[in-house]
C-alpha positions as CSV (number, residue, x, y, z in Angstrom):
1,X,15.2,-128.9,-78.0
2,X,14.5,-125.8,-75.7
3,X,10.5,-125.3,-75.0
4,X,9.1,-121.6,-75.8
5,X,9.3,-119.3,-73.0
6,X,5.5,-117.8,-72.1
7,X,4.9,-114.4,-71.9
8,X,4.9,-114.8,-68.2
9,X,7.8,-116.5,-68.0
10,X,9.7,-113.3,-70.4
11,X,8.4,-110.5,-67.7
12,X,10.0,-112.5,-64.7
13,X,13.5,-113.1,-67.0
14,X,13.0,-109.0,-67.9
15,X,12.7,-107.9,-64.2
16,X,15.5,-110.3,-63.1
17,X,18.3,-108.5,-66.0
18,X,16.8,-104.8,-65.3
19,X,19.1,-103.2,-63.4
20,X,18.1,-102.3,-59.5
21,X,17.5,-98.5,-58.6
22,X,20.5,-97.6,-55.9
23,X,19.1,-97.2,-52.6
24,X,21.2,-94.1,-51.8
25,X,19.2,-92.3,-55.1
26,X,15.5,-92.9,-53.0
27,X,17.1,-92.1,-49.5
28,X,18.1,-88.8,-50.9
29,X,14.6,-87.7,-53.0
30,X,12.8,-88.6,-49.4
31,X,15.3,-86.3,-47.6
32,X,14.9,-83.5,-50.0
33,X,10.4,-83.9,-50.1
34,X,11.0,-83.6,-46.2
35,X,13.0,-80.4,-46.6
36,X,10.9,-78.8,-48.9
37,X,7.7,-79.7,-46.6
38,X,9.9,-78.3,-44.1
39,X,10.6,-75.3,-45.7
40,X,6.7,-74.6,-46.9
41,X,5.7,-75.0,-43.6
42,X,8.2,-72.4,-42.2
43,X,7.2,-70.1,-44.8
44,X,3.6,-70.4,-44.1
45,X,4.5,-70.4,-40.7
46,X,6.7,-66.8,-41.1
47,X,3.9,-65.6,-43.6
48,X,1.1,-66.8,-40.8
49,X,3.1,-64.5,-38.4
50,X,4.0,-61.4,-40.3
51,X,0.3,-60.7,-42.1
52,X,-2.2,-62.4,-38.7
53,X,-0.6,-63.0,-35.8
54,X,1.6,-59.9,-35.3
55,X,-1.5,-57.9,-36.1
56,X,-4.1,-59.4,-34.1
57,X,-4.9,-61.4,-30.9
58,X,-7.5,-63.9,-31.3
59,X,-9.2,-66.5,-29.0
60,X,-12.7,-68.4,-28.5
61,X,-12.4,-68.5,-24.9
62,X,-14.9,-65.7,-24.2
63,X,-18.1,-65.0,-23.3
64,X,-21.0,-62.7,-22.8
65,X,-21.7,-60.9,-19.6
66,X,-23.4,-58.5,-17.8
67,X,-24.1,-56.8,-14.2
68,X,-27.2,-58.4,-13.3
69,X,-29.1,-57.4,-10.2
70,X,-30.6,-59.0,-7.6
71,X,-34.0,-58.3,-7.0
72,X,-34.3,-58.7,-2.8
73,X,-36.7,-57.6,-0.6
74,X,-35.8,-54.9,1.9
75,X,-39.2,-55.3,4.7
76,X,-40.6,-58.3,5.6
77,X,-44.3,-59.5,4.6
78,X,-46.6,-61.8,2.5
79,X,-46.0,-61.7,-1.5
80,X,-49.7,-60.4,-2.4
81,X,-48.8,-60.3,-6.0
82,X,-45.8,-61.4,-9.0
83,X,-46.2,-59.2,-12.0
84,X,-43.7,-60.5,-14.1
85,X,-42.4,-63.9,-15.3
86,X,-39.3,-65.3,-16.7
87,X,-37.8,-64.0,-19.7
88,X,-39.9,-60.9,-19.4
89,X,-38.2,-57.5,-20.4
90,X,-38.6,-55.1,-17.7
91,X,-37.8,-51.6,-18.0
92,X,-36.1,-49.8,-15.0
93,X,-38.7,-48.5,-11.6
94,X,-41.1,-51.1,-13.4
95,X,-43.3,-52.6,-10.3
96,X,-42.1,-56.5,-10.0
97,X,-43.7,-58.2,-6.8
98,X,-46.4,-56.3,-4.6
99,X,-46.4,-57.4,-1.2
100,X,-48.9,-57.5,1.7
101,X,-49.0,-53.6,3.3
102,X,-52.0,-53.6,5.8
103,X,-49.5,-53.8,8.8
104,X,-47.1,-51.5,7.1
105,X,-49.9,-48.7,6.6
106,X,-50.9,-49.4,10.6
107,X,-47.3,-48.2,11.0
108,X,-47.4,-45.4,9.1
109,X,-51.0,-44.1,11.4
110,X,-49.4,-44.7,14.4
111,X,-46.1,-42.7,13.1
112,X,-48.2,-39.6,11.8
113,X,-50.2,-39.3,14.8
114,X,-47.2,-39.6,17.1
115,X,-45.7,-36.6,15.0
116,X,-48.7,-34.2,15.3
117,X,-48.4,-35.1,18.9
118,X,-45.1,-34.2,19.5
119,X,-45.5,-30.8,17.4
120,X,-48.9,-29.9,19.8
121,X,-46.6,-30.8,22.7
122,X,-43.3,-28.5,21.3
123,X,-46.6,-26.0,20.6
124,X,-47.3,-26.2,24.4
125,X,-43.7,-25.6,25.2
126,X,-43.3,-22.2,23.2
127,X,-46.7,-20.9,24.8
128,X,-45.3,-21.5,28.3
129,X,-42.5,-19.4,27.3
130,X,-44.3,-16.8,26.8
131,X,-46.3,-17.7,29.8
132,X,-43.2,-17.8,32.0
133,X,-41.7,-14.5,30.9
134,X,-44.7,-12.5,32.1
135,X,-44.6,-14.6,35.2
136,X,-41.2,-13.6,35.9
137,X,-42.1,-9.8,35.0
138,X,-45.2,-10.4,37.4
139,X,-42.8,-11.8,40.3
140,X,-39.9,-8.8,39.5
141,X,-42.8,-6.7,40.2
142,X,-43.9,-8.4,43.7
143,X,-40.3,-7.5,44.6
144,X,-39.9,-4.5,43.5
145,X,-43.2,-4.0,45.7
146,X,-41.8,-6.2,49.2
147,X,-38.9,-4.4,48.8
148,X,-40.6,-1.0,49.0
149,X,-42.7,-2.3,51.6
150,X,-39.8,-3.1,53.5
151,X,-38.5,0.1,53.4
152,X,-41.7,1.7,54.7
153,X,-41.5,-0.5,57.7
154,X,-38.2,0.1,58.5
155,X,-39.4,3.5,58.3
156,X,-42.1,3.3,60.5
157,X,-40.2,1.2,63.0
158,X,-37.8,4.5,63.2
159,X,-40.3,7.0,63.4
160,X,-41.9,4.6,66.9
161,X,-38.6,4.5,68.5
162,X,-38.1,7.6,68.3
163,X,-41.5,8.0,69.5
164,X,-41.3,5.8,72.2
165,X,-37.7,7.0,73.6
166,X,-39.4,10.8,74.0
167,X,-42.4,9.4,76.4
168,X,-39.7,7.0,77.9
169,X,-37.5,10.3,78.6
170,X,-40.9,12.5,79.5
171,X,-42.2,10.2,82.0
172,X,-40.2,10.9,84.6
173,X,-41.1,14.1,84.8
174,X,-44.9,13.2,84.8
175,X,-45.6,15.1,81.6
176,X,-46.4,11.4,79.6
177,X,-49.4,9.2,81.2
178,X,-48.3,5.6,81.7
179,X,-50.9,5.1,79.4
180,X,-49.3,7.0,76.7
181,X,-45.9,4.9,77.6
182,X,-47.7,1.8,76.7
183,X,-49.2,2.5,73.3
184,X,-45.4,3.7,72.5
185,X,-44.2,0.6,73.2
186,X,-47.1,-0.8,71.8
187,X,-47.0,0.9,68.5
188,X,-42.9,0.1,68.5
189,X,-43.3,-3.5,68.5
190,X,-46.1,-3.1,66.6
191,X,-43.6,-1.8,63.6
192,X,-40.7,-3.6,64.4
193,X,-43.4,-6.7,63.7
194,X,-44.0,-4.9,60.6
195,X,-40.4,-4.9,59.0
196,X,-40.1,-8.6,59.9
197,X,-43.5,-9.1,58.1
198,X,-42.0,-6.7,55.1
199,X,-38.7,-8.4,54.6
200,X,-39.8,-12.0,54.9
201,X,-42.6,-11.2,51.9
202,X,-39.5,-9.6,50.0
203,X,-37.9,-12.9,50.4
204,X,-40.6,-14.5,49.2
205,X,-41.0,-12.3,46.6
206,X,-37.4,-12.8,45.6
207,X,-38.0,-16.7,46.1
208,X,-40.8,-16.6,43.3
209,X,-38.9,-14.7,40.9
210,X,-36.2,-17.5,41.1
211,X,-38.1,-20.3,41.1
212,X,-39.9,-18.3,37.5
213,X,-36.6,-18.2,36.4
214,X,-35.9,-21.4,36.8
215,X,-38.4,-22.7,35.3
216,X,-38.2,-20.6,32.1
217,X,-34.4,-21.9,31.8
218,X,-36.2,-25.9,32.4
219,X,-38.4,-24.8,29.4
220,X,-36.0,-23.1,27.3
221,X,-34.1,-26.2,27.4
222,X,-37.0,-28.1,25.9
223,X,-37.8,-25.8,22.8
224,X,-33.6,-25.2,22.5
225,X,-34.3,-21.5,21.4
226,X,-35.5,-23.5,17.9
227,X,-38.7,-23.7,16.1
228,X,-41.1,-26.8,16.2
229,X,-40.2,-28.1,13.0
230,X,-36.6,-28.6,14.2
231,X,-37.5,-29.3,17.7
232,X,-35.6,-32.3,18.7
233,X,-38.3,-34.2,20.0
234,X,-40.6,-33.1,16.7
235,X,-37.4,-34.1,14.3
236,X,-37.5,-37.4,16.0
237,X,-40.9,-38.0,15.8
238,X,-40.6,-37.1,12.3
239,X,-37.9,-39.6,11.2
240,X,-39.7,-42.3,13.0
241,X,-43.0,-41.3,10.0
242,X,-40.1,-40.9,7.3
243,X,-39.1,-44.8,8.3
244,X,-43.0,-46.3,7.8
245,X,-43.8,-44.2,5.4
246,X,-40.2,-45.9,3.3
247,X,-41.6,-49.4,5.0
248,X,-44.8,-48.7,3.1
249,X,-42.9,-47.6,0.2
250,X,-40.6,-50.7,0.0
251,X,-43.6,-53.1,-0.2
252,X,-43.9,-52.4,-3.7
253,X,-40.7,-54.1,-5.2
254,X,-39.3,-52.1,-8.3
255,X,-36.9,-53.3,-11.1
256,X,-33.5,-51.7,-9.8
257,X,-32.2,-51.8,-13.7
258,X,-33.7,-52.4,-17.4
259,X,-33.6,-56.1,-18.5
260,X,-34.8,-59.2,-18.7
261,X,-36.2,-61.1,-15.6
262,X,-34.7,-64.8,-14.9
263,X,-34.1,-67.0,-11.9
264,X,-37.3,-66.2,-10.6
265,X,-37.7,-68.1,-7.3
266,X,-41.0,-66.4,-5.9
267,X,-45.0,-67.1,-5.6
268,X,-48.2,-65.6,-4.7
269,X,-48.5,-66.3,-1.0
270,X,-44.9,-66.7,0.1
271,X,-43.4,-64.7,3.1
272,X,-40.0,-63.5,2.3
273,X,-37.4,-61.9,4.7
274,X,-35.0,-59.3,4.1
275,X,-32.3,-60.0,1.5
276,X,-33.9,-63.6,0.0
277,X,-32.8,-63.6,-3.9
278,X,-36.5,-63.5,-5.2
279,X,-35.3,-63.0,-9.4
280,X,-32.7,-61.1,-11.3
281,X,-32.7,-58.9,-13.9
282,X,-30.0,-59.2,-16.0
283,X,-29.2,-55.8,-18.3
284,X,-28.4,-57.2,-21.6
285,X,-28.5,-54.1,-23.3
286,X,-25.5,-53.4,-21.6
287,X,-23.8,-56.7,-21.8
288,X,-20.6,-56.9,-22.4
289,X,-17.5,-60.1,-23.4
290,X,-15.0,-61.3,-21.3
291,X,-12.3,-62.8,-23.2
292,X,-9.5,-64.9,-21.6
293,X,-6.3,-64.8,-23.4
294,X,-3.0,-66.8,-23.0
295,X,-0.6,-64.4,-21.2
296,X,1.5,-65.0,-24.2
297,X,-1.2,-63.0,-26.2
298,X,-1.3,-60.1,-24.0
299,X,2.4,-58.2,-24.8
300,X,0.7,-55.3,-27.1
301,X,-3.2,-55.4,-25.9
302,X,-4.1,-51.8,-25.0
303,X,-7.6,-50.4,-23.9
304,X,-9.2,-48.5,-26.4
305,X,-8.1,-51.2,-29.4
306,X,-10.7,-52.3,-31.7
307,X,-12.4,-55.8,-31.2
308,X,-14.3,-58.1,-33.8
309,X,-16.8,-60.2,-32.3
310,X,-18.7,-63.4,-33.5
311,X,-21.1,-65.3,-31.7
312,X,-22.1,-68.8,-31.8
313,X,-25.5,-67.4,-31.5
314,X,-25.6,-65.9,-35.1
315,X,-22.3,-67.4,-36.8
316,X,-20.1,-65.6,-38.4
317,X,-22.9,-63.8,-40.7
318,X,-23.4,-61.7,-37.7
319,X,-20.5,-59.2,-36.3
320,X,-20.2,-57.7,-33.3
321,X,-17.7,-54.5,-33.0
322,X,-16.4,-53.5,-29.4
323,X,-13.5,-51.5,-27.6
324,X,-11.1,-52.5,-24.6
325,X,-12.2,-51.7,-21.7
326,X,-8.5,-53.2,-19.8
327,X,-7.4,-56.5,-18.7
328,X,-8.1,-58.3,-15.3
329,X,-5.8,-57.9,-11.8
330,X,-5.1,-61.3,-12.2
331,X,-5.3,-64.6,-14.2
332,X,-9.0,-66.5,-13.8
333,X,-7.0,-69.4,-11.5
334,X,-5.6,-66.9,-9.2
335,X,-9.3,-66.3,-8.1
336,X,-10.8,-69.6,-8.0
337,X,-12.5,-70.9,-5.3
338,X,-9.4,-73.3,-4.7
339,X,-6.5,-72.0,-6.1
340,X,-3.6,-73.4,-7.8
341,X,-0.8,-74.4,-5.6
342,X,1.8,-74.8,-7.9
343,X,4.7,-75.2,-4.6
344,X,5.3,-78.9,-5.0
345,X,7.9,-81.3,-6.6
346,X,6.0,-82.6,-9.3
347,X,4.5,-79.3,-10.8
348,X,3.7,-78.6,-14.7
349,X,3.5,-75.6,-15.9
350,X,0.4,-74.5,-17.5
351,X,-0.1,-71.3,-19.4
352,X,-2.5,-69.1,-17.6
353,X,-5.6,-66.4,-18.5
354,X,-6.4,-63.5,-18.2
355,X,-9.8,-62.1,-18.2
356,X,-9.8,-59.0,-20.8
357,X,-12.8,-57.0,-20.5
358,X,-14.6,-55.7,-23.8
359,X,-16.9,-52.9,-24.1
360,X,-20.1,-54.5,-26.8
361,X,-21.6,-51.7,-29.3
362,X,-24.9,-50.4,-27.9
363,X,-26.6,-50.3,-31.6
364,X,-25.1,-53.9,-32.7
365,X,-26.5,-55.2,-29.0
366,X,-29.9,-53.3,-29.9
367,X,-30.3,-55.0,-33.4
368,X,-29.0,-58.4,-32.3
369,X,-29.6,-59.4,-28.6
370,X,-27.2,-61.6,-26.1
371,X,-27.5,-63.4,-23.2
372,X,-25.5,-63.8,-20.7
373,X,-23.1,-66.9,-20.7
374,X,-23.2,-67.1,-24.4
375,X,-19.8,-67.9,-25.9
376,X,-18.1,-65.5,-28.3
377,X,-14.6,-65.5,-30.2
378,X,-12.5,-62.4,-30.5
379,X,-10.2,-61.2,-32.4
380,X,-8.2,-57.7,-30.7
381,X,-6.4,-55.9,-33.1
382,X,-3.2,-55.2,-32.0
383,X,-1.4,-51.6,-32.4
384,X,2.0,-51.3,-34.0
């Protein structure tokens, strides 16, 4: 007699007479679940391409930046005071660091009484001009005199030979006294002494006329036929009080742009050289982004297209709105420090950047400040 099967027992028997699903049936509902995933993902894909990426140019590798300046020293001295601190705004000619001016305004003394000197001297110049030229009219006139002089005793050396010869002749004929014969000769030497006295003070008259002459050129050379303000010697007197007066000037160290102060590396007390990075002052109201796209990105970027802007700074609640400015010479590696050297058997590619540069909105900047360095993602929209 058979025992009762349990219910157990009936599921096991019902599972072992069902009939078993072909294999081939599964392997061909996988194949077509893989297709169709295939196929939505293409589609995505295509729609992905056709309504985004065709249209627009998008990458977080960007970030905020701005043409800082260095605030340096141009004069040497003492730092008597700082005025400003880190993270101060600044506005542009605003007094940043005062230094130590007491030898600096020493300099500038010295300088403006070296320049009144030279003008009294260039002064003393132009008066002996003057001086001179009369001197030379006074020594044309001693000539003119000497040579008239000399004429008179050439004169009077005639007239006493002439003299003389008519005793010489008469005294043989006892008409002249011997007496008479002697004070011609006398008086004949007498004038031929003369015109050797004249013509030797012509020469010397002619002598000092020269030598006036000569020295009026040796002073016109000084005063070059030019006023004192642009005597030589006055102009370079005069750019030597320019210089320390600037020296003075440029111990008082001025903001060179608007911003906001950082890296500040100076105290009270310190003496600074030329050149020595003593802050910055970096303009954020004219910052601007820096975005580094894959080359592959860059077929249709133009300047002038239209750039949206978010920063991690304010999320995505917060919009920035900028333009083109153009794209870099060349891809960030290409100016590293070390570059790439991609010559060698074992290289991999690797898809490069290029730096595009993008012009912020002064108003949007205004309402929400950046610094520099802040990252920023951006999205170009692309023409055509």
């Amino acid at each position: 007699m058979n025992k009762p099967l349990s219910p157990a027992d009936l599921q096991v028997a019902e599972a072992a007479t069902s009939p078993t699903p072909a294999p081939n049936g599964r392997r061909k509902k996988l194949f077509a679940g893989l297709a169709g995933a295939v196929l939505a993902a293409g589609a995505g894909f295509a729609g992905y391409q056709l309504l985004f990426a065709s249209k627009y140019a998008v990458t977080d590798n960007a970030y905020v930046g701005a043409d800082s300046a260095q605030v340096t020293p141009r004069v040497e001295g003492a730092v008597a005071r700082v005025l400003v601190n880190n993270t101060q705004p600044v506005a542009a000619g605003q007094v940043l660091i005062v230094l130590d001016d007491d030898d600096a305004r020493l300099q500038l003394s010295e300088a403006e009484a070296a320049l009144a000197q030279a003008e009294r001297r260039v002064q003393g110049w132009m008066a002996n001009d003057r001086s001179l030229s009369a001197q030379i009219s006074s020594r044309a006139a001693d000539q003119a005199r000497a040579a008239a002089q000399t004429r008179a005793a050439d004169a009077d050396l005639e007239r006493a030979r002439v003299e003389h010869e008519r005793r010489a002749a008469l005294s043989h004929t006892g008409a002249i006294s011997s007496e008479e014969l002697t004070k011609s000769l006398s008086a004949l030497r007498q004038a031929e002494a003369g015109l050797v006295s004249a013509r030797a003070a012509e020469t010397q008259a002619l002598a000092n006329r020269t030598a006036a002459v000569g020295a009026l050129d040796a002073n016109h050379a000084l005063t070059a036929g030019r006023g004192v303000v642009d005597n030589p010697e006055v102009a370079a007197a005069r750019a030597r009080y320019e210089k320390a007066r600037l020296q003075l000037e440029r111990t008082v160290i001025r903001a060179p742009v608007a911003g906001v102060v950082t890296n500040r590396q100076v105290q009270v007390g310190q003496r600074i050289q030329p050149g020595a990075n003593l802050m910055t002052v970096a303009p954020i109201q004219a910052a601007y982004v820096d975005a580094n796209f894959k080359e592959g990105q860059l077929a249709k970027v133009r300047p002038g297209q239209s750039v949206e802007l978010v920063s991690d700074l304010y999320g995505d609640k917060v919009k920035f709105h900028g333009q083109v400015v153009g794209m870099s010479g060349g891809t960030g590696s290409a100016f590293a420090m070390i570059p790439a050297q991609n010559a060698t058997g074992n290289w991999i590619k690797v898809v490069q950047r290029v730096p595009v540069r993008i012009r912020l909105n002064p108003a949007e900047l205004k309402a929400h400040p950046l610094r520099v360095g802040l990252s920023m993602e951006a999205k170009i929209r692309l023409a055509g």
